[in-house]
Wavefront OBJ file of the C-alpha trace (Angstrom):
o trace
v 131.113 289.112 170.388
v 130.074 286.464 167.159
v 131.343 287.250 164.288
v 129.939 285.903 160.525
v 131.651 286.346 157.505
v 131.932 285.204 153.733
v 135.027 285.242 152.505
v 135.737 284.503 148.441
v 139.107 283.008 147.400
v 140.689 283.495 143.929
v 143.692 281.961 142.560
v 144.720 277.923 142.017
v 142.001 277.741 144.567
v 140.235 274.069 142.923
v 141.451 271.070 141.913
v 144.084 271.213 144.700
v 142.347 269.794 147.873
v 141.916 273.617 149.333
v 138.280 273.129 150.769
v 139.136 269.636 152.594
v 142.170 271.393 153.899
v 139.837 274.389 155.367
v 138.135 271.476 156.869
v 141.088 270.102 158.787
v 142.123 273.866 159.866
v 138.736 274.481 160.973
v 138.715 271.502 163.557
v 141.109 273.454 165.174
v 138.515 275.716 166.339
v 134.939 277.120 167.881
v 133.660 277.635 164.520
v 130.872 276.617 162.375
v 130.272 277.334 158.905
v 131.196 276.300 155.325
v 133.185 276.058 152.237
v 132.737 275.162 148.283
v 133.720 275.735 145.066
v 132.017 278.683 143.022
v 131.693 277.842 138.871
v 133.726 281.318 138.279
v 137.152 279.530 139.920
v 136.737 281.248 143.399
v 136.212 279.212 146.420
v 133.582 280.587 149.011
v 134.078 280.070 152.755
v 131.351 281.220 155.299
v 132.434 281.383 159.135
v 130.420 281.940 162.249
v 131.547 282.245 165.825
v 133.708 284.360 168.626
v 135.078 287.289 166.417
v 138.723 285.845 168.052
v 137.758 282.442 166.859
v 137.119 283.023 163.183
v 139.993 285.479 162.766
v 142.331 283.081 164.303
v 141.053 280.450 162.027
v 140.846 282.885 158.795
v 144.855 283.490 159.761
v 145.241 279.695 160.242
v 144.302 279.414 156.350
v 146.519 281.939 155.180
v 149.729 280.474 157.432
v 148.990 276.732 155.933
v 149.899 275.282 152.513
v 147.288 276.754 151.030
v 148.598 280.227 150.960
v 150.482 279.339 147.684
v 147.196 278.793 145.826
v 145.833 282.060 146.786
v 146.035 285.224 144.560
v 143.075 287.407 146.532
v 141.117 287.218 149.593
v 138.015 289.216 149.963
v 135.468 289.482 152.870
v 132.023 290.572 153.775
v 130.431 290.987 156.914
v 127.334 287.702 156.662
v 124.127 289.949 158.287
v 122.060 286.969 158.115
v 124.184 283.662 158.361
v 122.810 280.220 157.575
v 122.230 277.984 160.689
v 125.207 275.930 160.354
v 126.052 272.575 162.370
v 129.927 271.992 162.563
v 132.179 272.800 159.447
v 131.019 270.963 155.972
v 132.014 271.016 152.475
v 129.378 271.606 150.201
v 128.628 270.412 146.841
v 126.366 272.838 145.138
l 1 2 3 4 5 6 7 8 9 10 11 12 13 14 15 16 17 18 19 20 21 22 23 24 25 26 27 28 29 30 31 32 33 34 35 36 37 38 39 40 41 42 43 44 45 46 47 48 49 50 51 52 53 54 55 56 57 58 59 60 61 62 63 64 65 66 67 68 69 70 71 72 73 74 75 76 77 78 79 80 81 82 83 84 85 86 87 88 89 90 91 92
């Protein structure tokens, strides 16, 4: 079953390398999506893929370094995902 989801993290979430390490972590596994930095602070990650795969890889996040930096995770169910190719950072 595929899975999509945003997720929002809050905390020391910028200006610490958190969405290029969410790229590494996500090479790690059958998903596609996306991460960047919101203006309000938060970092937004969307993930598409095996409902296995991008729980694994949501856990993977929250077992690496980054878990310091994180004050709150929140997630929503994505009922119309972008078509994504691979992981990417984005800049807007």
């Amino acid at each position: 079953m595929t899975a999509s989801i945003q997720v929002f993290y809050e905390g020391n979430v910028q200006g610490v390398g958190f969405r290029y390490t969410v790229r590494h972590v996500a090479k790690g596994f059958d998903i596609t999506g996306s991460v960047r930095n919101l203006r309000d602070g938060r970092v937004e990650l969307l993930a598409a893929g095996e409902e296995d795969e991008v729980r694994a890889f949501l856990e993977a996040i929250m077992q690496s370094e980054l878990h310091a930096h994180i004050r709150k995770q929140s997630e929503a169910p994505l009922p119309n995902p972008p078509a994504f190719r691979g992981f990417e950072i984005r800049h807007d």
